[in-house]
Every structure is written in structure tokens, then in C-alpha cells.
C-alpha positions as CSV (number, residue, x, y, z in Angstrom):
1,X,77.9,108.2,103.4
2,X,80.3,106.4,105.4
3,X,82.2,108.5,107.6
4,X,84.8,106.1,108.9
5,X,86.1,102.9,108.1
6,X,88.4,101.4,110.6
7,X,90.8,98.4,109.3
8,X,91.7,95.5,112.3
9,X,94.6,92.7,110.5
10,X,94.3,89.7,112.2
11,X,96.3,86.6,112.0
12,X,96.3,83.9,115.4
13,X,94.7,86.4,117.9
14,X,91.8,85.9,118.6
15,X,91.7,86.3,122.6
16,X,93.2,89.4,122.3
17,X,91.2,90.6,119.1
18,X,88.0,90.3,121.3
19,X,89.1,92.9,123.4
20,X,89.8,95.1,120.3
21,X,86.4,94.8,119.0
22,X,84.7,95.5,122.4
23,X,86.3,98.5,122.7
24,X,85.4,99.2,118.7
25,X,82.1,98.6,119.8
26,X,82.0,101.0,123.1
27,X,83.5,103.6,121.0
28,X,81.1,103.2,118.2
29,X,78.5,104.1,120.8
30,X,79.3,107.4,121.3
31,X,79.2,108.2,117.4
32,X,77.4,111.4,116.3
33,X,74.0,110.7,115.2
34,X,73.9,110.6,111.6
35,X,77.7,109.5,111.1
36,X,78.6,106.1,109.8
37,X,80.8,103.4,110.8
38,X,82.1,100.6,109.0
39,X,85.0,97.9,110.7
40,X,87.0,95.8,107.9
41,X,88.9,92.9,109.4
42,X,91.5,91.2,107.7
43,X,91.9,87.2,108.6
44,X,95.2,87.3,107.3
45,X,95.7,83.3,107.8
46,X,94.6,82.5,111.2
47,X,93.7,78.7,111.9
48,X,92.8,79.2,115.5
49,X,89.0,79.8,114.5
50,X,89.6,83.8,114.2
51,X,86.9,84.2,111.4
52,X,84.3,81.8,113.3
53,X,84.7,84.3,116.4
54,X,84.5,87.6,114.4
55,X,81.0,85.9,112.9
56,X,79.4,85.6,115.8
57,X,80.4,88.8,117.4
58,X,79.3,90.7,114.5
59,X,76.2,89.1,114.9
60,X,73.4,92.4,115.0
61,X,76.0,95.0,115.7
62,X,74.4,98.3,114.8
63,X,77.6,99.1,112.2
64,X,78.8,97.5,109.4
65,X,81.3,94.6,109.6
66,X,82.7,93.0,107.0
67,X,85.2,90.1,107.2
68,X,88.1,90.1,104.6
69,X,90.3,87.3,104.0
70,X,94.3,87.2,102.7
71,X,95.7,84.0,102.9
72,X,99.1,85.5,102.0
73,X,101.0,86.6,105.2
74,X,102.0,90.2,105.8
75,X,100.7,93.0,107.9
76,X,101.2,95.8,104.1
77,X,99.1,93.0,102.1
78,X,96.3,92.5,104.6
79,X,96.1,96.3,105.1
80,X,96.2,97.0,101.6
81,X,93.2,94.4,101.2
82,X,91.2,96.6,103.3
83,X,92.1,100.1,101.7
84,X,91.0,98.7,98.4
85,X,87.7,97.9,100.2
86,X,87.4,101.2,102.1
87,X,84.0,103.3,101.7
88,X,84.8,105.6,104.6
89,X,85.8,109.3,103.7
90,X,88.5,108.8,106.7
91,X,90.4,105.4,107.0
92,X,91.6,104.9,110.3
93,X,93.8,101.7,111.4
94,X,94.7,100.0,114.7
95,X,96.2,96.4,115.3
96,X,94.6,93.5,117.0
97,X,96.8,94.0,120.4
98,X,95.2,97.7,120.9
99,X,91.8,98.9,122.6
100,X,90.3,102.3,121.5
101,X,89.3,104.9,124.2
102,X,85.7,105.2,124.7
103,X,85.7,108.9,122.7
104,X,88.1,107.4,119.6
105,X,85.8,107.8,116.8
106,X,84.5,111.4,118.3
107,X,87.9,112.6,118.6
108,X,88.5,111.7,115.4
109,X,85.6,113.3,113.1
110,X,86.8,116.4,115.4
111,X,90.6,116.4,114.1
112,X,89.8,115.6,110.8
113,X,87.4,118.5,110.4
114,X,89.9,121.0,111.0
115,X,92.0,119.7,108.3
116,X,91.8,119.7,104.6
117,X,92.2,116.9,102.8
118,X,94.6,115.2,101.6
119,X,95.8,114.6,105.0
120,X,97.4,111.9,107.6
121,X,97.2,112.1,111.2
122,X,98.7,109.7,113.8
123,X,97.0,109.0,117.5
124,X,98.2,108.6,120.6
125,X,99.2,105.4,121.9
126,X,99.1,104.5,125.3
127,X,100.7,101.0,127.0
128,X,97.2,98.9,127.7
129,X,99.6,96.7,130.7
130,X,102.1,98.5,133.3
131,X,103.9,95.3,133.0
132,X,104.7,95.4,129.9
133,X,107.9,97.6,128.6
134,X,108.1,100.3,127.3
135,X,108.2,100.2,123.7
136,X,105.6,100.5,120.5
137,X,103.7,103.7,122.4
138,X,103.8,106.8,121.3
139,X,103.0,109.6,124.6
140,X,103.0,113.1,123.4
141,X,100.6,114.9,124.6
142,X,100.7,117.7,122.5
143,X,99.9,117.7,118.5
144,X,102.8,117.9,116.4
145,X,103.7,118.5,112.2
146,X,106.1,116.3,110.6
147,X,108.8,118.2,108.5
148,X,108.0,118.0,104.8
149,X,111.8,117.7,104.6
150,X,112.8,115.1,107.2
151,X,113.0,111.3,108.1
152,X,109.4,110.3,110.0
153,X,110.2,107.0,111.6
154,X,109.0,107.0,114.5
155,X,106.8,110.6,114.4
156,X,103.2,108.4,113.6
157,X,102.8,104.2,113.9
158,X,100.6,102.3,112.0
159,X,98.7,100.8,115.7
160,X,97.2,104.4,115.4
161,X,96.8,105.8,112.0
162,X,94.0,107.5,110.3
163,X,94.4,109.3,106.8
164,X,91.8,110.8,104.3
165,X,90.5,108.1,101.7
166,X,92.3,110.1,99.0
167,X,95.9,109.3,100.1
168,X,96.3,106.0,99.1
169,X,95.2,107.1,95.5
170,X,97.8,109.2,95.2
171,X,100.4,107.6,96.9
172,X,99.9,104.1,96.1
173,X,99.4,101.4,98.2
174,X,101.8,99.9,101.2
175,X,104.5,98.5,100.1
176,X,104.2,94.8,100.6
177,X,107.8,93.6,100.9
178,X,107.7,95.7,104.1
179,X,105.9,95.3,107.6
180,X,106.0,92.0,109.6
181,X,105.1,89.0,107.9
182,X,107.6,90.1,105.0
183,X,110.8,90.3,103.9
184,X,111.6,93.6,105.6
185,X,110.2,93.2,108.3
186,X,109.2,96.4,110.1
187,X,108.8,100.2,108.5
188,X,105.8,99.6,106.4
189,X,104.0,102.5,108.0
190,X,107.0,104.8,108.0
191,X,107.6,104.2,103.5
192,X,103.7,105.3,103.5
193,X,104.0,108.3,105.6
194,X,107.8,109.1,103.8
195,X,105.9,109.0,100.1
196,X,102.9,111.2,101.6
197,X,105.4,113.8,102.5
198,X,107.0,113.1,99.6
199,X,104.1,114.1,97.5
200,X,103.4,117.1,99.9
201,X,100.6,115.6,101.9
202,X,100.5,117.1,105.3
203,X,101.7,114.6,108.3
204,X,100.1,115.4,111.9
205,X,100.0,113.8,115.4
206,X,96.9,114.4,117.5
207,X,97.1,113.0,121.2
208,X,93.5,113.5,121.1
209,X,92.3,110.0,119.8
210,X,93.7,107.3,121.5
211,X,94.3,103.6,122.0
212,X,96.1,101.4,124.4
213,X,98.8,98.9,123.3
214,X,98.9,95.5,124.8
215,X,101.7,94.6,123.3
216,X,102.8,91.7,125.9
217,X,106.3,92.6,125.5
218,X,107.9,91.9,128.9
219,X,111.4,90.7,128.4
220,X,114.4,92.5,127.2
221,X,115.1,90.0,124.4
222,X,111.7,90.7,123.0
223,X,112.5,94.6,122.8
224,X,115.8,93.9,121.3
225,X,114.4,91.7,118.5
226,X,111.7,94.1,117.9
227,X,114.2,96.8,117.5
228,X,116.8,95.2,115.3
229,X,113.7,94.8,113.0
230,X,112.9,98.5,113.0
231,X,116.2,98.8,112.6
232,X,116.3,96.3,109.6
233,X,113.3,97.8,108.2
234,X,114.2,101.5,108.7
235,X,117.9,100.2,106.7
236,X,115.4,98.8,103.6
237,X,113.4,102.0,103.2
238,X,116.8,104.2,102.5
239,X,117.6,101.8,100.1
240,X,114.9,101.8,98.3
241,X,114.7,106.0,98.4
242,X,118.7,106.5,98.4
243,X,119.3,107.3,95.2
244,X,116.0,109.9,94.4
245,X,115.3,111.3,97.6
246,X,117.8,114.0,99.6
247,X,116.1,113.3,102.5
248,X,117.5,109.6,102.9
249,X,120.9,111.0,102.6
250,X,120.8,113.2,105.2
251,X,118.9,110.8,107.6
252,X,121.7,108.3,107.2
253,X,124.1,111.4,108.4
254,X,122.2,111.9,111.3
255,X,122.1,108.3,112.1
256,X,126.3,108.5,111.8
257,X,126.6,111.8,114.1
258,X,124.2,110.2,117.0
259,X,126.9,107.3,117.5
260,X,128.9,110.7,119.2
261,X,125.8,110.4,121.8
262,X,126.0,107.4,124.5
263,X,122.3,106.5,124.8
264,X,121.5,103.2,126.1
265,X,117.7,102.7,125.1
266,X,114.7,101.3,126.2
267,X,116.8,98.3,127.7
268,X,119.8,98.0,129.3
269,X,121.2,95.1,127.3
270,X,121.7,97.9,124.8
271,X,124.5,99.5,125.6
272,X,125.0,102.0,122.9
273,X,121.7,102.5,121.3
274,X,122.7,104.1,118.3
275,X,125.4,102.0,117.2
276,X,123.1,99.0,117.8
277,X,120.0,101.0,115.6
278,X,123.6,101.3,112.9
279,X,124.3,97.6,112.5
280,X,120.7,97.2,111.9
281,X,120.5,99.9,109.0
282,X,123.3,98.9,107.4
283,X,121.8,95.4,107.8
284,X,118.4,96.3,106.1
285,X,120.4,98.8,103.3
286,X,122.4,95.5,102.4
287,X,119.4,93.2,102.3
288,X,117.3,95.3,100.0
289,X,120.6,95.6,97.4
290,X,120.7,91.6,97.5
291,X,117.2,91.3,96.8
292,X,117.1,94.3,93.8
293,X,119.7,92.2,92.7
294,X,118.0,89.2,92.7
295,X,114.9,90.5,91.4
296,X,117.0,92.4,88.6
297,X,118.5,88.8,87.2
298,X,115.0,87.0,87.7
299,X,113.3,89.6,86.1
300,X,110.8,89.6,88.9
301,X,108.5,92.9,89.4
302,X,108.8,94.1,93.0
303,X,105.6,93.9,95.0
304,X,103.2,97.0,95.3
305,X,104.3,100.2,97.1
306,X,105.8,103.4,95.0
């Protein structure tokens, strides 16, 4: 039986995806005997010869790799391509900007054991380049639960996120208008976590597996886009949830009672964090109304994703 399968989306990275796969393959190295590995990569479009490079690399690799292909852009449809191909009784994730540390898959099969299943555990995500700012990592070094009752943006990321293969089957499948490459634009990994709790799935984060983000990020302007689509997304997801889900409501309180608190976040073009984070919301909130609209007079079925 498989024990892990571990989904890469790829679309116009292959220099950087190399790196990824080295460390796949370092870390598959140090595998118990007896356990199986199997990498699904998702070519979700590329045209700078992505799929010829994974080819060769794969070539006699003591694991299995299989290349997947989804024309259609978006990071939730290219991962959802791989879940439905899953064997592995844990599917784990990481994106095409990240190396794993040498003990990944160990540390993995050792917090998974102490859990039942159904579960989902986020990793710890490190920054792979001191120059780059500080954003997309996640540093706690100690393990954490999410609150069954709260908002989890933020608590696990999808660069480092493993769940049992049972999850998906009874939460359904990302949603695809979400994630980049779509209409939303970010939170894609933040709906999937918010229905698992939904559904009373346990949510954890274990600092002990672990994988370094170079995210290239090294400009303020860069942060601030990235930001305004979390924002955006964050603003999509309560609209979808508002009207059957408390928890929505009382995370769009808390998002009014921080603009009391002058923060200035990860850059200082950002003067008042929250208020910025507010626009965007309220942004994403009214977006997702236009296009339930839309969709409503069209008669259009929305894409996959409870």
C-alpha cells in the first residue's frame, strides 16, 4: 500500500521545480523500509518544456512518479486533479517554490501515527532565501489545534499540507473558483480547512515536517499585491459561508474590532494593516455577490467545492 502521495502543481517553473524534486528525492531516501511513496505532479499549462524536464528526471527514480496534466489554469483544479488520483493513505502537498527537509516524509508517518483519522495537519514553513521578505511562512515551533469554532486563515497553508485520504471524501473537493489562477484568487486552502472543521474533522499544526519557501518575493509592492489577494480571497469565502455558518459572522466582527489596533504589517507601505486587510474583504464579499448574481441569471452551476 502506498503510504504517501505527495501532489507538486506546476505551471512555468521549471528552474525552481528542479530544486523541489531534488529535495523530494533526498527526502524520499530516508523513507522507512517497507513504506511507499508516490509524487503526482500537475502540469497545470506550462509551455516552457516543464513536462519534458519532469520526464527525464523521473527517469529510474526508486518511487513512483506520475505526470498529470490540466490545461485549465488554477492552483484548486490542478490540486483537485491529483486528489482524485491519490493512492496514498496520507496526501500531503507542497508548491513548486518549496524544498522539503531531508526528514519530511519521516516526520510525517510519525505525526500521522498519533492521530486518528479523519485528520489534517499543516507543517512548518521556513523562508528558503534571507533575502526574500517575510511573508507566505509559517514559524511556530510548537504544535497547535485549530478551534472547531473559529476562522483558520492563516493557522495551516496549502505550501505545507498533509490530510488523511478520507477528507476529501467527505468534504468535497477544493473549491475551484478559489486559489490563484481563479477568480478569487487566494484562500483556496483556508475554504478546505473551514469545511473540515465544519464537518468536525480535527485541524493540527506540527513544526515537525518541514519545507522552505522560496518564494522570491523581495519588494514591498509584491507583498502588498499578495496580501490584497488574501484579503480578496479571505472576503469571497464569508460570502460564500455568511449566511449558514456563525462562524463567518463572528470573524467579520473581529476583523471590525482590530481596525481599534494600529498594526502596520509585514511592510511599511502599510500603514494600518487592518483597515488595508478591511477594504480587501469587503472587496472579495462584494465580488462573490456579483458573480452569484451572475451565475443565478445565467443559470450557471458554480464550480466544485461544498
Amino acid at each position: 500500500m502506498i503510504a504517501v502521495s505527495l501532489l507538486i502543481c506546476t505551471r512555468n517553473r521549471r528552474s525552481a521545480l528542479r530544486a523541489t524534486l531534488e529535495s523530494v528525492a533526498e527526502a524520499a531516501a530516508r523513507m522507512a523500509q517497507g513504506q511507499r511513496l508516490e509524487l503526482l505532479l500537475v502540469d497545470n499549462g506550462s509551455t516552457d518544456g516543464t513536462a519534458t524536464m519532469i520526464r527525464h528526471w523521473a527517469v529510474e527514480k526508486p518511487f513512483a512518479v506520475r505526470l498529470l496534466s490540466e490545461a485549465r489554469p488554477g492552483l484548486a483544479r490542478a490540486r483537485n486533479r491529483a486528489i482524485a488520483a491519490a493512492r496514498g493513505r496520507i496526501v500531503a502537498m507542497t508548491d513548486d517554490d518549496c524544498a522539503l527537509h531531508p526528514d519530511y516524509f519521516v516526520q510525517l508517518a510519525r505525526v500521522f501515527a498519533a492521530h486518528k483519522a479523519p485528520i489534517v495537519i499543516g507543517g512548518r514553513i521556513l523562508p528558503g532565501d534571507p533575502a526574500d521578505l517575510p511573508v507566505t511562512i509559517k514559524l511556530e515551533d510548537h504544535p497547535m489545534i485549530a478551534p472547531p469554532d473559529g476562522f483558520p486563515g492563516g493557522f495551516v497553508m496549502g505550501a505545507n499540507l498533509a490530510f488523511t485520504a478520507d477528507v476529501p471524501a467527505i468534504i468535497g473537493p477544493f473549491d475551484e473558483r478559489f486559489g490563484a489562477g481563479a477568480p478569487f484568487r487566494a484562500a483556496e486552502d483556508t475554504d478546505f480547512v473551514f469545511r473540515a472543521l465544519g464537518h468536525g474533522i480535527a485541524v493540527r499544526y506540527d513544526p515537525a515536517f518541514v519545507v522552505d519557501h522560496h518564494h522570491g518575493r523581495r519588494h514591498d509592492g509584491q507583498v502588498i499585491a499578495l496580501l490584497a489577494g488574501y484579503g480578496h480571497g479571505d472576503g469571497a469565502l464569508y460570502a460564500k459561508h455568511l449566511f449558514g455558518d456563525r462562524r463567518i459572522v463572528r470573524a467579520l466582527a473581529g476583523d471590525l474590532r482590530n481596525l481599534r489596533i494600529r498594526f502596520a504589517g509585514p511592510v511599511p507601505s502599510i500603514r494600518h494593516f487592518h483597515a488595508f486587510r478591511l477594504r480587501h474583504v469587503l472587496g472579495g464579499i462584494a465580488a462573490y455577490a456579483l458573480a452569484a448574481i451572475r451565475n443565478r441569471r445565467s443559470g450557471a452551476v458554480p464550480a466544485s467545492g461544498a
